[in-house]
C-alpha positions as CSV (number, residue, x, y, z in Angstrom):
1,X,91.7,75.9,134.7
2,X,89.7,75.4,131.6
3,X,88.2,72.6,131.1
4,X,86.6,71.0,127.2
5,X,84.1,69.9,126.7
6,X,83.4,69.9,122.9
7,X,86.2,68.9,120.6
8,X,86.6,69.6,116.8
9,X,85.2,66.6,115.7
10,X,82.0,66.9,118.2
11,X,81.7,70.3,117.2
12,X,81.4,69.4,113.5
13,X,79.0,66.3,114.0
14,X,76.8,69.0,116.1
15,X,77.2,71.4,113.1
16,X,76.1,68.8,110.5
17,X,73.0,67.8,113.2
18,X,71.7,71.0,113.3
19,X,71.8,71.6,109.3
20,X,69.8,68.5,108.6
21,X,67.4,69.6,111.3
22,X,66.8,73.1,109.8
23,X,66.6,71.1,106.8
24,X,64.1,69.3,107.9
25,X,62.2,72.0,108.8
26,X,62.4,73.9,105.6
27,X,62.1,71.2,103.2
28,X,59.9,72.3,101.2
29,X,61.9,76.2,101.0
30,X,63.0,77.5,97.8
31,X,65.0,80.0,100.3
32,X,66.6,80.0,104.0
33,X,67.9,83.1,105.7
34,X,70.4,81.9,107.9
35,X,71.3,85.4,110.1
36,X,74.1,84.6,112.9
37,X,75.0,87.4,115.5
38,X,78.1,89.2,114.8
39,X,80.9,87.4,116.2
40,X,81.1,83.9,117.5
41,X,77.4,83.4,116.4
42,X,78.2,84.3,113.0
43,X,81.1,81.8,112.6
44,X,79.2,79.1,113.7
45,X,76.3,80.2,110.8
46,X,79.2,80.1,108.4
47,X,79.5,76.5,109.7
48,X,75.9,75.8,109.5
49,X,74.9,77.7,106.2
50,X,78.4,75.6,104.2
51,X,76.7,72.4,105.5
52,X,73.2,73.4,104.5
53,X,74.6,74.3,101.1
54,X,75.9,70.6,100.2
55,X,72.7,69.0,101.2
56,X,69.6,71.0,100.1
57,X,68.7,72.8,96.6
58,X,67.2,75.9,98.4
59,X,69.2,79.3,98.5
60,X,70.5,79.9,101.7
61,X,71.5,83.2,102.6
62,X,73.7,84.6,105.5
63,X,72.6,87.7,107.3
64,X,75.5,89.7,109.7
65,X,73.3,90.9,112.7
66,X,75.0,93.5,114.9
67,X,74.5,94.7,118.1
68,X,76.3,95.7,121.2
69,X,76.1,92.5,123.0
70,X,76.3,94.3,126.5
71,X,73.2,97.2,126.0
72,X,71.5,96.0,122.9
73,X,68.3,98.7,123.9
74,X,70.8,101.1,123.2
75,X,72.4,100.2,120.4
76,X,69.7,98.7,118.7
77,X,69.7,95.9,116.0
78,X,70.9,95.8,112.1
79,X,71.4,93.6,109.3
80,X,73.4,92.8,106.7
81,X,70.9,92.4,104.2
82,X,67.5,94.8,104.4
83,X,63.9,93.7,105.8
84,X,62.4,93.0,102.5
85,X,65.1,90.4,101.3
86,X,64.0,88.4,104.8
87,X,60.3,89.3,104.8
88,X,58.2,86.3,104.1
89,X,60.8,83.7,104.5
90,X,62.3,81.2,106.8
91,X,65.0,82.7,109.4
92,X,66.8,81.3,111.8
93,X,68.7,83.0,114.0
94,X,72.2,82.1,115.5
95,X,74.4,82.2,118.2
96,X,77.1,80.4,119.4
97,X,76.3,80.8,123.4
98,X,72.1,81.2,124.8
99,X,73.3,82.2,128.5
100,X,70.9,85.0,129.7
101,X,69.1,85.4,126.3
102,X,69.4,88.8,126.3
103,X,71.3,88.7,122.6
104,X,68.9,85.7,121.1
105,X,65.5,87.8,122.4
106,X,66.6,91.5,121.0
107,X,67.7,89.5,117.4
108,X,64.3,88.4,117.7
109,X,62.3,91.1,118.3
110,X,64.2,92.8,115.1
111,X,63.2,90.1,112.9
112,X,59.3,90.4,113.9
113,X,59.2,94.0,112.2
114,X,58.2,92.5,109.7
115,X,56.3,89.6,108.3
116,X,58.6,86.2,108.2
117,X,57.5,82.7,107.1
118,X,58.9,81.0,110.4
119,X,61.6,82.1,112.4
120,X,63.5,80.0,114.5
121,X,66.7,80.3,116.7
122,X,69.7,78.0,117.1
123,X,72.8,77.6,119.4
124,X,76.0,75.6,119.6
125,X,75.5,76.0,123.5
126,X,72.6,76.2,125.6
127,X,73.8,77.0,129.2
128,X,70.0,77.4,130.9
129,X,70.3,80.4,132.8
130,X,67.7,82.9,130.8
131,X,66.1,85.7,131.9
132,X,64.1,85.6,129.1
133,X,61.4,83.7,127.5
134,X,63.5,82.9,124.7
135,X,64.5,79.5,123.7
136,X,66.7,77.6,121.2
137,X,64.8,75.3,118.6
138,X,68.3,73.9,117.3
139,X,71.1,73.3,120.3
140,X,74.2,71.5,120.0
141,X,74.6,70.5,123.8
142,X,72.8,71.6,126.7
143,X,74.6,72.7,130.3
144,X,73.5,73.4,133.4
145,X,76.4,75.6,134.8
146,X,76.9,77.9,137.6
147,X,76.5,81.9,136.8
148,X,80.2,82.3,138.2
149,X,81.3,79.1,135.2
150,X,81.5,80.5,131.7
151,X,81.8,79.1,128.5
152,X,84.3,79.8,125.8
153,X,83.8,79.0,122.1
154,X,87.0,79.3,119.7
155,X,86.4,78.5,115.8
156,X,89.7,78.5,114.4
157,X,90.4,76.5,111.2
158,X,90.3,72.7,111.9
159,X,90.5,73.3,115.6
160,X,87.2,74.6,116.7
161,X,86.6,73.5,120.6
162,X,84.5,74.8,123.5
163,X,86.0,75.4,126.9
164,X,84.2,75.7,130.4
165,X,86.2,77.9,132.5
């Protein structure tokens, strides 16, 4: 039976948390690559980037970044926009779920092709149960669930929630 554990409105203040804190870190940016993993991780970057929007002057960009989720070796790593539109700047990178980090350390490893100004990685959930030395900078909550427990993120329109099932 699932079970929630982030409502709408607990979503939205972690949203609006992790803007200022990116923010924060880029205050000083005349631009902000904001680069969310294609599906649930790019949703929640649409989240984050229309927050970041109302309170800095700084261009933020959205970047799609694809991969097959399950064998991302394989299929390797693209972007919506091309390596010299995010070389040089500030990226962060987005997900909506760190579990394994298998997702969050093969997005990485494309962005350090080339030359970035900082790059830094954020998650709505941060379950702790990597296998690699990846971590996020900006998390929403933290949970320490067992591998057979999974978590289930659904943005729908004034109605975003996270379930543990």
């Amino acid at each position: 039976m699932p079970h929630q554990i982030l409502s709408h409105k607990e979503i939205q203040y972690k949203i609006n948390r992790i803007a200022y804190q990116i923010y924060e870190a880029n205050v000083d940016e005349k631009e902000i690559i904001i680069a969310g993993i294609e599906g649930g991780g790019l949703n929640f970057a649409k989240k984050i980037v229309n927050v970041l929007k109302e309170i800095t002057t700084a261009d933020i960009n959205i970047c799609k970044v694809s991969m097959d989720k399950k064998n991302p070796l394989q299929s390797g790593v693209s972007t919506s926009i091309k390596e010299i539109d995010y070389a040089n700047k500030s990226v962060v990178l987005v997900d909506d779920v760190l579990n394994s980090g298998t997702t969050l350390i093969y997005g990485v490893h494309h962005f350090l092709r080339v030359p970035l100004k900082q790059l830094k990685t954020a998650v709505l959930v941060n379950r702790n149960h990597k296998k690699y030395p990846v971590k996020a900078d900006y998390k929403g909550i933290s949970l320490s669930t067992s591998l057979h427990e999974q978590i289930q993120v659904e943005f729908k329109t004034n109605s975003d929630k996270v379930y543990l099932l």
